[in-house]
C-alpha positions as CSV (number, residue, x, y, z in Angstrom):
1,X,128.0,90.3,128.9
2,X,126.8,88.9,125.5
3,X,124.9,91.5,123.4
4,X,123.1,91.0,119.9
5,X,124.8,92.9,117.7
6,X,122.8,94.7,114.8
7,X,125.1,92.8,112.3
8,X,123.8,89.6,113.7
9,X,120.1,90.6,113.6
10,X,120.7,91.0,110.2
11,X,122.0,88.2,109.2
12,X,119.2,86.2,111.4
13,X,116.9,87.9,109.4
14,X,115.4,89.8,112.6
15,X,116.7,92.8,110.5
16,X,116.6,93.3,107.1
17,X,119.4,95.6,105.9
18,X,117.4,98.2,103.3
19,X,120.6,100.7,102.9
20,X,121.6,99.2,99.6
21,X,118.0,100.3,98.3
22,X,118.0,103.2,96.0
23,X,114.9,103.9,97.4
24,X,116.3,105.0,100.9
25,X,118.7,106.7,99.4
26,X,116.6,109.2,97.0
27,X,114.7,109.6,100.2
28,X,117.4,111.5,101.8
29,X,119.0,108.8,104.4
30,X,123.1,109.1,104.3
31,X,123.0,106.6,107.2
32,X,122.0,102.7,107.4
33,X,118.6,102.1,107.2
34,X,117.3,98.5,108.6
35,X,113.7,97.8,109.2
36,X,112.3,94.9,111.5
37,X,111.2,91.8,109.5
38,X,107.7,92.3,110.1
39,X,107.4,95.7,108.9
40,X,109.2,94.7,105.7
41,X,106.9,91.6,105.5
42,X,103.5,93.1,106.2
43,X,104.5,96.8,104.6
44,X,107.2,96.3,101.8
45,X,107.4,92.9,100.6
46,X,104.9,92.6,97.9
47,X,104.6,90.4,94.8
48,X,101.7,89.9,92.7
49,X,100.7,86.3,94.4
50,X,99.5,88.4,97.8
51,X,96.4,89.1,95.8
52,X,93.8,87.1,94.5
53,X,93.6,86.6,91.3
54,X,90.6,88.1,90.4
55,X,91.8,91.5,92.1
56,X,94.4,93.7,90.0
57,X,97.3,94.3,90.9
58,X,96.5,97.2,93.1
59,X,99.3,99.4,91.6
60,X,102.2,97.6,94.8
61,X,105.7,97.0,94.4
62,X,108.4,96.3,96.7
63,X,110.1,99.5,95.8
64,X,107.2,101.7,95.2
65,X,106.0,100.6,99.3
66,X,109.7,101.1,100.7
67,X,109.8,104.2,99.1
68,X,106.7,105.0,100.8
69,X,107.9,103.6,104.4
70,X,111.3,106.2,103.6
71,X,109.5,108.9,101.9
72,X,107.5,109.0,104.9
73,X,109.9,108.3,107.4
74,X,112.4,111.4,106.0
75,X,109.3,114.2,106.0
76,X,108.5,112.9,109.8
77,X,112.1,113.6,110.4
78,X,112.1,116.8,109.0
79,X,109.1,118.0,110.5
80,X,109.9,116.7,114.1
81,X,109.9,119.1,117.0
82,X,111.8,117.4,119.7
83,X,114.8,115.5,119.8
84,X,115.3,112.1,121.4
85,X,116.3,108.8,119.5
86,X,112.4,107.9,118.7
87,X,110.2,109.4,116.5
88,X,106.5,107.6,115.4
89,X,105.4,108.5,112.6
90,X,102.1,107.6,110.2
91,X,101.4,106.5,106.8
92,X,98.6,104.8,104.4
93,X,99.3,101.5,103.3
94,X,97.9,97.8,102.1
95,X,98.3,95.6,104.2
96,X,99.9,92.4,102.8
97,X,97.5,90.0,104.0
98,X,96.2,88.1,101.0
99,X,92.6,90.2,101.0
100,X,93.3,94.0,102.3
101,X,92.7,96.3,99.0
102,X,92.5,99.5,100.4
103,X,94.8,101.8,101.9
104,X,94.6,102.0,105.9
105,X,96.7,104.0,108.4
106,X,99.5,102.5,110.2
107,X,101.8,103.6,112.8
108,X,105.5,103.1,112.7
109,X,108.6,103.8,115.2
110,X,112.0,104.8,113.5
111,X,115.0,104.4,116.2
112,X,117.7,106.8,115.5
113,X,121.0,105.8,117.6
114,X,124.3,103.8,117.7
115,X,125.5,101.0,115.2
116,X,127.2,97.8,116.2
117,X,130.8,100.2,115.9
118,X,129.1,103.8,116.6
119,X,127.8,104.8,113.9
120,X,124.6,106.4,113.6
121,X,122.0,104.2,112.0
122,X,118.1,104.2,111.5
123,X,115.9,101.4,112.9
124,X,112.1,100.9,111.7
125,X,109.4,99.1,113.7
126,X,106.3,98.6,114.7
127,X,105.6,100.7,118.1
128,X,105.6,97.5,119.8
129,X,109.2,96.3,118.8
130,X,112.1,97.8,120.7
């Protein structure tokens, strides 16, 4: 039985690996952090060219919204009441859209479970992405 490994995810770009990110780090994660590509692409990512020109820059950066997505992530943890391996969690963001400029609230699923070798590792998602 062929199964798609974490690593490979990754390296698909179905994954993007955020554990070398200071960010997630001075959250408080000791484990691998990876988030799905369309959580870092609609909630992270962030340049100056996703707004229009005559808009500011709205105070985004990459790091500023990742620490955001981890900040948020860590207090959710640390304020959880039940176990299990899934935890939603909510946070205010801009949407990287080319138009949002104001803050709206999002939902977001962090998977806590078994690397590719058994290691514990931390998945984020949208709720509807296993």
């Amino acid at each position: 039985m062929d199964c798609y490994s974490r690593a490979q995810a990754i390296a698909d770009g179905v994954l993007v690996d955020a554990s070398a990110h200071k960010e997630v780090r001075e959250a408080g994660f000791k484990v691998p952090v990876a988030l799905t590509a369309a959580v870092w692409d609609r909630f992270v990512e962030w340049d100056n060219d996703d707004v229009r020109k005559e808009q500011q820059s709205l105070g985004q950066s990459t790091a500023g919204r990742l620490w955001d997505v981890m900040y948020m992530a860590f207090y959710a943890i640390r304020h959880s009441r039940g176990g299990g391996d899934v935890l939603f969690y909510d946070l205010h963001v801009i949407e990287r859209d080319g138009f949002s400029t104001t803050p709206r609230g999002i939902r977001l699923k962090l998977y806590s479970g078994a690397g590719d070798h058994g290691e514990h590792v931390i998945t984020i998602m949208l709720p509807e992405e296993d």
